[in-house]
N, C-alpha and C positions, 0 to 999 in steps of 0.2 A: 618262303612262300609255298605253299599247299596248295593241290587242286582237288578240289569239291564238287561232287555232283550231288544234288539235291531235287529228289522227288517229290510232289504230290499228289495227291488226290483231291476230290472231290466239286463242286459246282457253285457250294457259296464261296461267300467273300473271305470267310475265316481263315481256310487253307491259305488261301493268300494274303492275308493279311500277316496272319504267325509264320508265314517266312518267309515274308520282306525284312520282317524286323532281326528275322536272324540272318538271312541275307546281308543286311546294312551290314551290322556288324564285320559279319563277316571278309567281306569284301574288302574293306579299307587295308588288308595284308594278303588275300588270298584270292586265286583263281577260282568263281562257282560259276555252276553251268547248271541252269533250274529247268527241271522238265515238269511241267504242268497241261491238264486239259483244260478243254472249253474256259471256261470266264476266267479259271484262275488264269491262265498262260494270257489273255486279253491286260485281265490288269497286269499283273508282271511286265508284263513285253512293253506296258506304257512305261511305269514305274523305272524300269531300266534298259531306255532307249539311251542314255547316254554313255552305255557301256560297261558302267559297275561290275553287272554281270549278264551272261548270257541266257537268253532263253529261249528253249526248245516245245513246241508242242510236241504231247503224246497223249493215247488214246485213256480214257477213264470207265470209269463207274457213273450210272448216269440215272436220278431218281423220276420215277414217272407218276405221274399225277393225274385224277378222272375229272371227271368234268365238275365236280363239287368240290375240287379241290383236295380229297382225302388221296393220302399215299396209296398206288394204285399197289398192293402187292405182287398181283400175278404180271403185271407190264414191266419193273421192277425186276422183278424174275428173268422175267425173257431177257431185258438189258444184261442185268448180271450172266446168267449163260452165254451171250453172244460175247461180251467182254471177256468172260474165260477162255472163248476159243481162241481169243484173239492175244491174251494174256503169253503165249508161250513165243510167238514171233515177238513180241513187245520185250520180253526179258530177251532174246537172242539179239534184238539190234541195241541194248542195256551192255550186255556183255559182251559186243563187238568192241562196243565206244570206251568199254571201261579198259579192254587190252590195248586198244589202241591208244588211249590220252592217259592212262593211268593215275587215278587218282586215288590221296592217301582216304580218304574215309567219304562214303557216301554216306547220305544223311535221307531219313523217308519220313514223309506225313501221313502213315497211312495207304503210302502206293506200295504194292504190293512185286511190281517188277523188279525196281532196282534191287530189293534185298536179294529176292535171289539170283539175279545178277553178279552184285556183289559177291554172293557165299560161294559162285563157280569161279571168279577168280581168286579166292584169300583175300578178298580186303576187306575190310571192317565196316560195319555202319550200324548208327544209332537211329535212334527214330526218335519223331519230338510229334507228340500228336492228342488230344482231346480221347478220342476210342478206345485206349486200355484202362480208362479208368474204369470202365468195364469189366475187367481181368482182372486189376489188383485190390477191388473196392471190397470190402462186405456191405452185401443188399440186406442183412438178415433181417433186420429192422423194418424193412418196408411189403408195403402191400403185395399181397403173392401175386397178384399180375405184373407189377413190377418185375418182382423176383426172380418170373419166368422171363419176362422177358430179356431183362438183364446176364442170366445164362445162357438162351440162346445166344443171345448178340456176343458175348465174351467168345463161346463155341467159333462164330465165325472171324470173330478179330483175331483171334489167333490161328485161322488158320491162313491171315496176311501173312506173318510173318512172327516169327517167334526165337531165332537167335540172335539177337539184337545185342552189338555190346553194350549196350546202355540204352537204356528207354525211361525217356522224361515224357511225365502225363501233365499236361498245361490244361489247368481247369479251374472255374472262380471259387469253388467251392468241393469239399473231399469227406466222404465217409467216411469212416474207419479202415484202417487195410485189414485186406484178408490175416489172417497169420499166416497163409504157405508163401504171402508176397512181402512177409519184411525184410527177409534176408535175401533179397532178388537184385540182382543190381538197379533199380529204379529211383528214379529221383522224381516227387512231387512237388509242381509249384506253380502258382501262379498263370495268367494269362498273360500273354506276349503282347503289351504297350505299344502301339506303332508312338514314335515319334508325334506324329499330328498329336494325338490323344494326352501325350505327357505334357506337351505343351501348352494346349487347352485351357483356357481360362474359366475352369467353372463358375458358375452366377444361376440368379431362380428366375426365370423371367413368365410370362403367364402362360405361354405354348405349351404343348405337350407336342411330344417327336414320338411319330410311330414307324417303325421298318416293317414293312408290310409286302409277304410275298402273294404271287398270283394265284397260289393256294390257300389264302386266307377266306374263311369264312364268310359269305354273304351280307350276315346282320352285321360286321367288321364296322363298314363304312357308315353303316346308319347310326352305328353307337357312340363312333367319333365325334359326326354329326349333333348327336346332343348330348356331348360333354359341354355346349356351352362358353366353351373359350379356344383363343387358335391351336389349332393342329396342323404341322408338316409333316405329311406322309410322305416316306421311301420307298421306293423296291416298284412300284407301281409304274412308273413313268410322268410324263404331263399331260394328267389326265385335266380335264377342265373342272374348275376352283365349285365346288359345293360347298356354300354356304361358309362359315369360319376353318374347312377343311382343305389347305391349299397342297396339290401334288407336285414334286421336285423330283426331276432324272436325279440321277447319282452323280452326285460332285461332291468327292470326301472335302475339301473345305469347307464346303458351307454344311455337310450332314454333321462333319466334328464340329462346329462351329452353334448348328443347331442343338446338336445332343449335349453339347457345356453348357447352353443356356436354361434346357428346357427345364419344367416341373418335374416330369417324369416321363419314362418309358412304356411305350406300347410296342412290345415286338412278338417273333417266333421265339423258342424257347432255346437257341443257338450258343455254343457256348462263348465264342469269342466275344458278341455286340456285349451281351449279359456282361463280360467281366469287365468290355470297356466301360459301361453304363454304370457298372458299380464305382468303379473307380473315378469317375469323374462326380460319385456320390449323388445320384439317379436312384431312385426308386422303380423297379422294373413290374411293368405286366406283364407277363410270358405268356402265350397261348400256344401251344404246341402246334403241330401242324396235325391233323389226324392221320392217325395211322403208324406218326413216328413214333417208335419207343423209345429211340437213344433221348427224342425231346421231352416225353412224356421225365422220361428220369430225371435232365437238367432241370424241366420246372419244379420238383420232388424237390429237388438240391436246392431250390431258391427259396422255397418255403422255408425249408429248415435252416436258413441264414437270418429269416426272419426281415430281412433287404427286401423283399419283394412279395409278390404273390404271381397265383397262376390263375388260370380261370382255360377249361375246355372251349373245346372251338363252336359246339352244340350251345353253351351257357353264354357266348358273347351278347350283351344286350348295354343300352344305355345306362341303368340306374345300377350296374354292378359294376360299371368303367368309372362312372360318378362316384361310388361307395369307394374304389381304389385309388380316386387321388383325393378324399376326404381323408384317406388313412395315409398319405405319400410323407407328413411332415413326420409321423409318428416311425413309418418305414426308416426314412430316409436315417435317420436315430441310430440305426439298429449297422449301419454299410459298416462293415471294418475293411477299408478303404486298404491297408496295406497286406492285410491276407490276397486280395487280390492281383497286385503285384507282382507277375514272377520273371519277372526280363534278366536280375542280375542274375540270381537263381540258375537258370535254363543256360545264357550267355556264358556262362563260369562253367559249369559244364560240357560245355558242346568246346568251345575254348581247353578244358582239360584235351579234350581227344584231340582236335587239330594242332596243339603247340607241340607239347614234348614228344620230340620224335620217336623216342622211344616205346611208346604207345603205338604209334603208327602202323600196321603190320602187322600185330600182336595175336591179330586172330580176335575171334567173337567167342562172348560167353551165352549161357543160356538164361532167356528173362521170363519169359513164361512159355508154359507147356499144357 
């Protein structure tokens, strides 16, 4: 038995959802000890209240949003700067806990402390995460604001963290890799299946399921509104029922439960719900959030799967949400349901590092630079 400390990051659900499910696994032969912020460490801390494994809150990266809902960059900034100051006592109580309980391989989503934590004591960690596909993709194909933006963002994902002995990129859909990224120790695949989801009984029933955050678009609700048949909106709360538009808190049973039934998808352009959505063979709308560029690129990615469509957050209107499930039978055609799939993939790997002990200890190699 191994003991595991495991990182993440970030605010939506995804972080936490892609490692519960390596978690699970996990678990059932090994000691992990999950350090997550804000919402993720709320679900985790539910999820494994009965001991499985442990978990710790720690401080994040935290996205800020103006009053229209667009990603507010300069607020955004200031969060990122205060989180830096706060980044160096964050890795020093990382590298207390790691001399003190000694564990064989740390594992990161994207958080940014434990690895170097890890790298000041010699021990080894992988990272399993959605943002290097950023690093290892070629953009060359796509539109130059794309393109710019895409190397920014790579610019600052590696400056997380970049000695990784192994970094697996979990994404529904992949570009081409770069050529400097073939020979990098990397593994692509798939988006990480929570259990609920593989279990799921897909079926087409007349609803459509929207995951709607508080930064969505204003004309959003009113175009729901005259799609003319029921929709269960997410992410919003229990707001009071408009019209065939009924609101539901979050309760992963009945949201898996509604997204195996529904026509199709109305969401942000996120990469986890997208892969779960494909794989339960959903037709997706993606509307980015404004301002994101990591979403701008995922909906990019959905086009070219030919599984979905995207539509800006400026263009949401009725007869263009109407035209997208006019076209969902035709979408839905196109889902190659098991490219989606990456649990064995991911699993078999992270499982490489934690079995053979002879691994263990071995030191880190370098994944990107």
């Amino acid at each position: 038995m191994a003991r595991i400390f495991y990182a993440l990051s970030g605010e939506g659900r995804g972080h936490a959802t892609r490692a519960s499910t390596i978690v699970d696994a996990l678990a059932i032969a090994h000691e992990v000890t999950i350090f997550a912020p804000g919402l993720a460490h709320g679900l985790l801390a539910e999820r494994y209240r009965d001991g499985r494994a442990q978990v710790e809150p720690i401080g994040g990266l935290r996205f800020c949003y103006g009053r229209s809902g667009r990603l507010s960059l300069g607020a955004t900034a200031a969060e990122a700067a205060s989180y830096l100051r706060r980044l160096p006592a964050l890795t020093r109580h990382l590298t207390a806990r790691i001399r003190d309980e000694r564990p064989a391989l740390c594992i990161t989503d994207f958080e940014p402390a434990l690895p170097r934590a890890a790298e000041a004591c010699g021990v080894p960690y992988i990272s399993v995460d959605h943002q290097h596909f950023l690093v290892v993709s070629d953009f060359s194909g796509y539109p130059r604001s794309l393109r710019v933006h895409a190397a920014a963002m790579a610019f600052l994902v590696r400056r997380f963290y970049s000695r990784q002995a192994l970094g697996i990129v979990s994404s529904f859909a992949f570009p081409p890799p770069q050529d400097r990224a073939r020979d990098l120790p990397i593994v692509r695949a798939g988006v990480l299946l929570r259990p609920e989801i593989l279990q799921a009984q897909p079926d087409r029933r007349p609803h459509v399921c929207a995951y709607v955050r508080r930064s969505a678009p204003p004309s959003l609700l009113p175009a729901l509104e005259g799609l003319g048949c029921p929709v269960r909106v997410y992410g919003l709360g229990c707001w009071p029922r408009r019209g065939q538009v009924e609101f539901a808190a979050i309760d992963e049973r009945r949201f898996v439960e509604d997204l195996a039934t529904c026509r199709a998808l109305v969401c942000t352009a996120g990469n986890q719900l997208v892969g779960e959505a494909l794989w339960l063979d959903k037709p997706v709308l993606a509307i980015p959030e404004p301002g994101n560029a990591e979403q701008r690129i995922n909906a990019h990615l959905l086009r070219d799967t030919g599984a979905g469509e995207a539509l800006e957050a400026c263009r949401v209107d009725a007869p263009r949400l109407r035209g997208f499930l006019d076209r969902a039978d035709s979408l839905r055609g196109r889902i190659d349901r098991n490219s989606v799939r990456g649990n064995e993939v991911v699993l078999a790997a992270v499982r490489d590092w934690v079995g053979p002990t002879e691994r263990i200890g071995s030191g880190s190699g370098r994944v990107a630079s």
